[in-house]
C-alpha positions as CSV (number, residue, x, y, z in Angstrom):
1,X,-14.8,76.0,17.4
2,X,-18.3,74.8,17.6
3,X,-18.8,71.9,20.0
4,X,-18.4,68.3,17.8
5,X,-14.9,69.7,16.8
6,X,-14.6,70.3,20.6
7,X,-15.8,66.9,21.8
8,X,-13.2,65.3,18.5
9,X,-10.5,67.8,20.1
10,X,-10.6,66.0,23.5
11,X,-11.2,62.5,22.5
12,X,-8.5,62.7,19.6
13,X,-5.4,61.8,22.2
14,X,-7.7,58.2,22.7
15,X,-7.1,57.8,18.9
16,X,-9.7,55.1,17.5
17,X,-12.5,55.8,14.7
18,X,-14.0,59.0,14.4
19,X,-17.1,58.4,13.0
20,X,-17.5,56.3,16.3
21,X,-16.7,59.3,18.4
22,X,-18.8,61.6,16.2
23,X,-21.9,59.5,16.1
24,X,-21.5,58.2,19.9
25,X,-21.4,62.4,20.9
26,X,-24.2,63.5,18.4
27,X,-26.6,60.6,20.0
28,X,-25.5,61.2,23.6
29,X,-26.7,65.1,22.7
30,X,-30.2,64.2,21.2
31,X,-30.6,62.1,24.2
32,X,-29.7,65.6,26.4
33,X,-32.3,67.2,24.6
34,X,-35.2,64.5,25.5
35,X,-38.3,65.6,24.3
36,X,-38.1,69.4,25.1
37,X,-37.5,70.1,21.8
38,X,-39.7,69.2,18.6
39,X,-40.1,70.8,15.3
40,X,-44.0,71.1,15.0
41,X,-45.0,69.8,11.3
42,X,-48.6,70.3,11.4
43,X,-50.6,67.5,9.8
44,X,-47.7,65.7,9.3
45,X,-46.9,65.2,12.7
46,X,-44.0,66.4,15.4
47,X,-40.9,65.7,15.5
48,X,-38.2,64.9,17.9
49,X,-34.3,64.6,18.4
50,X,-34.3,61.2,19.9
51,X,-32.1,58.8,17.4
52,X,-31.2,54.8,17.3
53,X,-27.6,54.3,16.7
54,X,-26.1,51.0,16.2
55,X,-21.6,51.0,15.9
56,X,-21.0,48.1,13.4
57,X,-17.1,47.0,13.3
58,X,-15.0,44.1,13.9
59,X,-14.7,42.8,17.6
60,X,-11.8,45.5,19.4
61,X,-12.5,47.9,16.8
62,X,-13.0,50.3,19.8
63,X,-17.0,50.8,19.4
64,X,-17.8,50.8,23.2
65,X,-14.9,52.3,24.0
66,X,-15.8,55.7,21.9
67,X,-19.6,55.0,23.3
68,X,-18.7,55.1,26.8
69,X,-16.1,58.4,26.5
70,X,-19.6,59.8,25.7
71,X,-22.2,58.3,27.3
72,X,-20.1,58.9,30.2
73,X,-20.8,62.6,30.2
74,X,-24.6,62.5,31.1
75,X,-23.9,61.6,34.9
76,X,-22.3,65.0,35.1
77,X,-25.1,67.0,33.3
78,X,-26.5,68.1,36.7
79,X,-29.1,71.0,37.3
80,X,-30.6,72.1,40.2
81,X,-34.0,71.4,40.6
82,X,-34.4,69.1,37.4
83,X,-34.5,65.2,37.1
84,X,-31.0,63.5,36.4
85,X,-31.3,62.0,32.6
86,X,-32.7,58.7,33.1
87,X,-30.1,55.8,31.7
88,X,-32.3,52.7,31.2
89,X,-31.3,49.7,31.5
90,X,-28.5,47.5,28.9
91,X,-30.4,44.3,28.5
92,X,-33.9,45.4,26.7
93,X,-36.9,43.7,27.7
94,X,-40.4,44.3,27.5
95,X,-41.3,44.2,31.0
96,X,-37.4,46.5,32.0
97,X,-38.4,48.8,28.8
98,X,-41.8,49.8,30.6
99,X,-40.7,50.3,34.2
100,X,-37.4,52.3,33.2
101,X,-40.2,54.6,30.9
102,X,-42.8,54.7,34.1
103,X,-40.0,55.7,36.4
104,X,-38.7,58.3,33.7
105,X,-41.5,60.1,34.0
106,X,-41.1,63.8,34.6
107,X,-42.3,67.0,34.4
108,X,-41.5,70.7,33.3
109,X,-42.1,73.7,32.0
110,X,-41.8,74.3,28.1
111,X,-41.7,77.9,26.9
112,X,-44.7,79.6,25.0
113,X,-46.6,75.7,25.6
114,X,-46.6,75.4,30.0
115,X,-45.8,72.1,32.0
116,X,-45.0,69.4,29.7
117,X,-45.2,65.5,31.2
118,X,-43.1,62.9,29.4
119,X,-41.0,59.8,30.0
120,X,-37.5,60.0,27.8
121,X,-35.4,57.4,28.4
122,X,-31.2,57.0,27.0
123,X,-30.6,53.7,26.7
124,X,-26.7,52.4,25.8
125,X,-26.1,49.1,25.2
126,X,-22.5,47.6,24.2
127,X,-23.7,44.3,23.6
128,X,-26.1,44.8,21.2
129,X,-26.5,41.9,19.7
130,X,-27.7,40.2,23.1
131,X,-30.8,42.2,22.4
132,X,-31.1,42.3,18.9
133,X,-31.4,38.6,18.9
134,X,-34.7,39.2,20.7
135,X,-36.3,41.3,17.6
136,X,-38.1,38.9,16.2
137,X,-40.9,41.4,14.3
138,X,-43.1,41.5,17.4
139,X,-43.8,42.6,20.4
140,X,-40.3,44.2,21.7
141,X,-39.4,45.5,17.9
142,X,-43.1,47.1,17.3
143,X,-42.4,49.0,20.8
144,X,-39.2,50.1,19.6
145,X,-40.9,51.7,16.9
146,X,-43.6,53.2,18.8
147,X,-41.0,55.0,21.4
148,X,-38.7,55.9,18.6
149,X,-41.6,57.6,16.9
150,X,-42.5,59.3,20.0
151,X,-45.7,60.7,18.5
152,X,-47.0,64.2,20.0
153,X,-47.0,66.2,22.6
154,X,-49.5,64.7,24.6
155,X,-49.4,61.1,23.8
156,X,-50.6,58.9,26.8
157,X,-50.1,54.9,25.6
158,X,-51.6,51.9,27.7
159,X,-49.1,49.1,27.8
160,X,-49.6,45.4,28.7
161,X,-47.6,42.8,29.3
162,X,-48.7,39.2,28.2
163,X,-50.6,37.4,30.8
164,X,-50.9,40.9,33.2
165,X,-54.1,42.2,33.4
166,X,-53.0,45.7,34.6
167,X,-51.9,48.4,32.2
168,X,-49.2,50.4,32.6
169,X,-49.7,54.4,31.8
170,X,-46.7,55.4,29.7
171,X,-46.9,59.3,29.7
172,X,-45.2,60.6,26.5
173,X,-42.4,57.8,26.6
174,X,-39.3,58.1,24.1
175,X,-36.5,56.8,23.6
176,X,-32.5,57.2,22.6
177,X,-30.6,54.0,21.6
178,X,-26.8,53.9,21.6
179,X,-25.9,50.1,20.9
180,X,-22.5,48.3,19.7
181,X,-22.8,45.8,17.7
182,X,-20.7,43.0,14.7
183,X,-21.3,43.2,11.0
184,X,-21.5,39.7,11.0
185,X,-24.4,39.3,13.3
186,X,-26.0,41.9,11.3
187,X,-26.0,39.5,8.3
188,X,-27.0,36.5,9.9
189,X,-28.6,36.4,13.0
190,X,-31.0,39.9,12.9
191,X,-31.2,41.4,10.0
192,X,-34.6,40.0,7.9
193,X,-36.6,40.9,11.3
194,X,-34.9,44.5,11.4
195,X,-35.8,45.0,7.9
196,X,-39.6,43.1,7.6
197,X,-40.3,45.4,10.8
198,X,-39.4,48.7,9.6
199,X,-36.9,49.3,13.1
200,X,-34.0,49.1,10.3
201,X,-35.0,52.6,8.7
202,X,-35.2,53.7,12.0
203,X,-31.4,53.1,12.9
204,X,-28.4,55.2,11.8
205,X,-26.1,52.2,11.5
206,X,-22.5,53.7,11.8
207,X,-19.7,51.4,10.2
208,X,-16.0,51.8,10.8
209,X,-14.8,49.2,7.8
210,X,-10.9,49.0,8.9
211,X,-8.8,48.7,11.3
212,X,-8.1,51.9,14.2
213,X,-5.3,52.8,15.9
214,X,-5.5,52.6,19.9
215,X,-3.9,54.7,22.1
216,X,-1.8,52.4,24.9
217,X,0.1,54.5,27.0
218,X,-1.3,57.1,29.6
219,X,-3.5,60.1,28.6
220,X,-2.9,63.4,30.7
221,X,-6.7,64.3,31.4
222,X,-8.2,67.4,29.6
223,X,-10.0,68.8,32.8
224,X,-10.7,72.2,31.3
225,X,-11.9,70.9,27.9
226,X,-14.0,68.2,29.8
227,X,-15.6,70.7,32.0
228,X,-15.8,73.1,28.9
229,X,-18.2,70.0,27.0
230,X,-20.4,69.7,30.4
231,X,-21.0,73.0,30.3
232,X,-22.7,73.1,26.7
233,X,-24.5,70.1,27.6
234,X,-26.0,71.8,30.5
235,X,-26.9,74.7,28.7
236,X,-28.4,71.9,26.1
237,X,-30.8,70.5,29.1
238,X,-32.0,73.9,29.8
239,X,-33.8,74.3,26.5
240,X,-37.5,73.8,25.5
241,X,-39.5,74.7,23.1
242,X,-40.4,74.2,19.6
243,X,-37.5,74.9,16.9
244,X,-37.7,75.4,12.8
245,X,-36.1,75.4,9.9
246,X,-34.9,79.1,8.7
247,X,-36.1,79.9,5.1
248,X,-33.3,79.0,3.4
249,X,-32.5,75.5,5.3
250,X,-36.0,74.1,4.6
251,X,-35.8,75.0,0.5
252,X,-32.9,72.8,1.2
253,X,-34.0,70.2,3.2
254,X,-37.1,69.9,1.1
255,X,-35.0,69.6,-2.0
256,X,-32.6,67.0,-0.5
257,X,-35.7,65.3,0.7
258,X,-37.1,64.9,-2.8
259,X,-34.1,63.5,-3.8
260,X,-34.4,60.7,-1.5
261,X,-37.8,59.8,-2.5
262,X,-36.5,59.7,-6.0
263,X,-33.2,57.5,-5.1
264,X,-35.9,54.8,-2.8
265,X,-37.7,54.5,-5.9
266,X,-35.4,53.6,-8.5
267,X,-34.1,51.0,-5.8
268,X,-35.7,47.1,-5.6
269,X,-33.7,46.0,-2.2
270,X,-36.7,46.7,0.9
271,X,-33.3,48.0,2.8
272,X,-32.8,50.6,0.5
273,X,-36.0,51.7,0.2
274,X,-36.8,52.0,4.1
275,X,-33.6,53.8,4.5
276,X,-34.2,56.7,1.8
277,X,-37.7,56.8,2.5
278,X,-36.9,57.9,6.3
279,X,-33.3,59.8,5.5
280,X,-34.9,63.3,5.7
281,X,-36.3,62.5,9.3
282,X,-32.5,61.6,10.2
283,X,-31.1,64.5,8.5
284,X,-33.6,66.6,10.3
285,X,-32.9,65.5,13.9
286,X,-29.2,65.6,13.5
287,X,-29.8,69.5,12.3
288,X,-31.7,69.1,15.4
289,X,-28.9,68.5,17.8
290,X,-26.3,70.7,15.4
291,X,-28.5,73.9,16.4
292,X,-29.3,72.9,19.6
293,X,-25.4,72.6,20.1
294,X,-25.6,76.4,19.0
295,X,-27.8,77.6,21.6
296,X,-30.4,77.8,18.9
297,X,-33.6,77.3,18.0
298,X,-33.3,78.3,14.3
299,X,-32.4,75.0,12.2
300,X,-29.7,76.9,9.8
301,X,-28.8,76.3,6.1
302,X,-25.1,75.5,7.6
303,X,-26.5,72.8,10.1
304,X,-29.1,71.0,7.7
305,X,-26.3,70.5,5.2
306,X,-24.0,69.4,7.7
307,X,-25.8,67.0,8.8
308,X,-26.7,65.7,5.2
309,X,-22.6,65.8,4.8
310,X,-22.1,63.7,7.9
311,X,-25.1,60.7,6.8
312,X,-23.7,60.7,3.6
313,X,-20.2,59.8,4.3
314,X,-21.7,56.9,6.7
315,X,-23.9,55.7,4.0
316,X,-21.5,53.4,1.5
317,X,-20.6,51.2,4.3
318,X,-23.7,51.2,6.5
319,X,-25.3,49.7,3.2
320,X,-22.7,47.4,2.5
321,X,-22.6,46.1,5.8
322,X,-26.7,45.8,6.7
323,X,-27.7,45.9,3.1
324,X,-26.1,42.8,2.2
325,X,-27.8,39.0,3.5
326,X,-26.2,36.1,4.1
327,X,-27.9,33.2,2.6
328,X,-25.8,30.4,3.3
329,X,-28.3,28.9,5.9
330,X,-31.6,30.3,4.2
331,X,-33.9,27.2,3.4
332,X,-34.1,28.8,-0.1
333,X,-30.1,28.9,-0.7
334,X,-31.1,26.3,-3.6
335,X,-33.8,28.5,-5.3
336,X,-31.0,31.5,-4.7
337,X,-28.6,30.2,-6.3
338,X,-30.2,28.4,-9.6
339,X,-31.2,32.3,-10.0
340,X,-27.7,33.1,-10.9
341,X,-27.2,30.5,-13.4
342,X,-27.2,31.5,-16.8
343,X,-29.7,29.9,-19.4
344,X,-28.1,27.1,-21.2
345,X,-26.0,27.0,-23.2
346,X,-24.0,29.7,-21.1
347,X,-22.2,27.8,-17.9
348,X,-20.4,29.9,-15.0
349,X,-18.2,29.3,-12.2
350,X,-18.8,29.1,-7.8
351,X,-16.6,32.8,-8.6
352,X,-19.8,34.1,-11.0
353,X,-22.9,33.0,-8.9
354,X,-21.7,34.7,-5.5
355,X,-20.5,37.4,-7.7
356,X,-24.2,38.1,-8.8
357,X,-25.8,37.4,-5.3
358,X,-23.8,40.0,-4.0
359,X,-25.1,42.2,-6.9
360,X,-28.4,41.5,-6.1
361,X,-27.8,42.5,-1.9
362,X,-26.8,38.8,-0.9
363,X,-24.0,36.9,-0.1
364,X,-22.9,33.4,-0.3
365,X,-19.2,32.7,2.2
366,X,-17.3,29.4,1.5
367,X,-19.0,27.6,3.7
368,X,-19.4,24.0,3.1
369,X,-23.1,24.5,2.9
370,X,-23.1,26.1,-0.5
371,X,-21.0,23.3,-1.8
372,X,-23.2,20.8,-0.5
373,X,-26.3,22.9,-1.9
374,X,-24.4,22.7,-5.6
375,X,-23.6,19.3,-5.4
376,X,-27.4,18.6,-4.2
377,X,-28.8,20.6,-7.0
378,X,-26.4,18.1,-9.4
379,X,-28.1,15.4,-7.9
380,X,-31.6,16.7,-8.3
381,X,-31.1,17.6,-12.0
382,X,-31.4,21.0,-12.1
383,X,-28.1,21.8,-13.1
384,X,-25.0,20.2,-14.4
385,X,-21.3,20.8,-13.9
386,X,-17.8,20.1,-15.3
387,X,-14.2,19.8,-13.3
388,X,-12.2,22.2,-15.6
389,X,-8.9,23.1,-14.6
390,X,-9.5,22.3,-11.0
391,X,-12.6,23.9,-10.9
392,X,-16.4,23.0,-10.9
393,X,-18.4,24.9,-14.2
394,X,-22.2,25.0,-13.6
395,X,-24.6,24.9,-16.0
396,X,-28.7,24.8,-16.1
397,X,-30.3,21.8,-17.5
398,X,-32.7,22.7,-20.2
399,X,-34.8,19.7,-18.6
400,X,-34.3,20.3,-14.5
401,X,-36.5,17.1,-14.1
402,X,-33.6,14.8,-15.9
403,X,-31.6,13.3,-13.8
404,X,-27.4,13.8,-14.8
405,X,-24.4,13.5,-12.9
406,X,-21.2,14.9,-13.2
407,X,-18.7,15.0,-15.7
């Protein structure tokens, strides 16, 4: 049994999703692993285990409940002689971001390299969205991406804060993000300045569609399976060093990796193109953490495609839920929606136009708003529209400047 069924073994009596349990435990172990491992790619850069995960269900869908049975674990990954796993703080800020990196800062020896300095820092946050509503494409979200990157092994970065004149010295600073967060706020309130920044392709977003069964009643504790998990994460801390891909995993990861190019390509929504473009880098740090989780320091053939396995299955509803966009309150609804009109003489229904927004990664809900929008475009003469059977038919005007009203 190799340690995720383990972990899925001792949170099963909890019930709740398990891709939430699975995702919460995988990104609770890259953020074990800090920056003491890295897969050394030459020219094209290093890199490291640290991921940004984002649970997407309803409200009670048990998101921070799964994250916590996790993140819980790090407090007891104790060794003597080495620095507790720094846990940063849950609201993110600039100014909290660069003091929980400054005090994370430790050092340590790193096989076959010597004493390595860095600043990794595990950040969990089950309110999400009280951050995200802060990424507004600059400052905050460009750090994000900078610690997320983590670029190097030696990768000193001056940091200011507006109006301070003194830097601050960020010694190799990374970051692991474990954050809870609603579908809906996705669509609305943060997702053009996830996407228009880049952070998005940066994010595993996990997505539990339906609805979970919770456990209510009391749950005999597991002590020896527990203590059996804190072990392997122990052993997890202990390691350094560079890892690689064995022959055979990285003819497959290359292939895989061509074969997300080629899907980003044939795609038109900037969503899907960010995420394919960056899908080998999650594939690889989740091999990452599958070998680490083996003692090992040899990515294998079993762990790259594992990994691949596990993204994949995420993947339908992580782009359903993020790579959709709610337009109702964009100042363009009106250009949006004249777009889905057939030329005259065809005519469609309400039912037709959101059916195509949604095939072109948008969405329109029945709120009043679109109504209103229809009845303005009437109004203005772009369109024209006819009660049939207790429902409004839209048509384009061959003349949008004409004024008509309704029939």
């Amino acid at each position: 049994m190799n340690l995720v069924e383990k972990y899925m073994q001792y949170v099963r009596p909890m019930k709740g999703s398990q891709i939430f349990h699975r995702w919460s435990f995988l990104t609770t172990v890259a953020a074990v692993m800090e920056r003491r491992l890295w897969i050394d790619r030459g020219r094209l850069g290093i890199i490291f285990p640290n991921m940004y995960t984002i649970l997407v269900g309803p409200p009670a869908a048990g998101k921070s409940t799964a994250a916590s049975l996790s993140v819980d674990m790090i407090s007891q990954v104790l060794v003597e002689a080495k620095p507790r796993i720094r846990l940063g703080p849950t609201k993110i800020t600039q100014a909290a971001l660069y003091k929980e990196l400054k005090d994370a800062e430790r050092l340590y020896p790193v096989r076959g390299v010597g004493d390595c300095r860095s600043s990794p820092l595990f950040i969990y946050a089950s309110e999400l969205a009280i951050n995200l509503s802060d990424f507004g494409g600059g400052t905050l979200t460009n750090e994000l991406i900078d610690f997320y990157d983590s670029k190097g092994l030696t990768a000193e970065v001056q940091k200011r804060l507006a109006g301070d004149d003194k830097a601050t010295t960020l010694v190799n600073p990374s970051i692991t993000l474990l954050g809870c967060t609603t579908a809906q706020f996705l669509q609305s309130a943060a997702q053009d300045k996830l996407v228009t920044s880049g952070l998005s392709s940066r994010i595993m977003f996990v997505v539990e569609p339906g609805r979970v069964l919770k456990e209510r009643n009391y749950i005999e504790p597991d002590h020896k399976t527990y203590q059996s998990i804190i072990a392997a994460l122990i052993g997890i801390y202990q390691m350094s060093g560079p890892m690689s891909f064995d022959k055979d995993a990285f003819a497959w990861y290359v292939g895989a990796a061509e074969g997300a190019d080629i899907a980003g390509s044939t795609l038109t929504s900037e969503f899907h193109q960010n995420y394919y473009g960056r899908k080998p880098d999650h594939v690889t740090k989740v091999a990452m953490v599958l070998a680490a989780m083996r003692g090992s320091y040899s990515i294998s053939m079993s762990d790259v495609m594992q990994a691949a396995e596990w993204i994949e299955l995420i993947e339908p509803d992580m782009i359903k839920a993020f790579g959709t966009r709610n337009v109702d309150n964009d100042p363009a609804l009106f250009s949006y929606l004249l777009a889905q009109m057939p030329e005259p003489p065809l005519s469609c229904s309400e039912g037709d136009i959101r059916a195509k927004l949604a095939g072109s990664g948008q969405f329109a809900s029945a709120a009043p708003i679109v109504e209103q929008t229809l009845t303005g475009m009437v109004m203005s003469g772009a369109i024209s529209r006819e009660n049939i059977g207790g429902s409004w038919i839209y048509q384009k005007n061959a003349q949008p400047n004409k004024t008509t009203s309704d029939k």
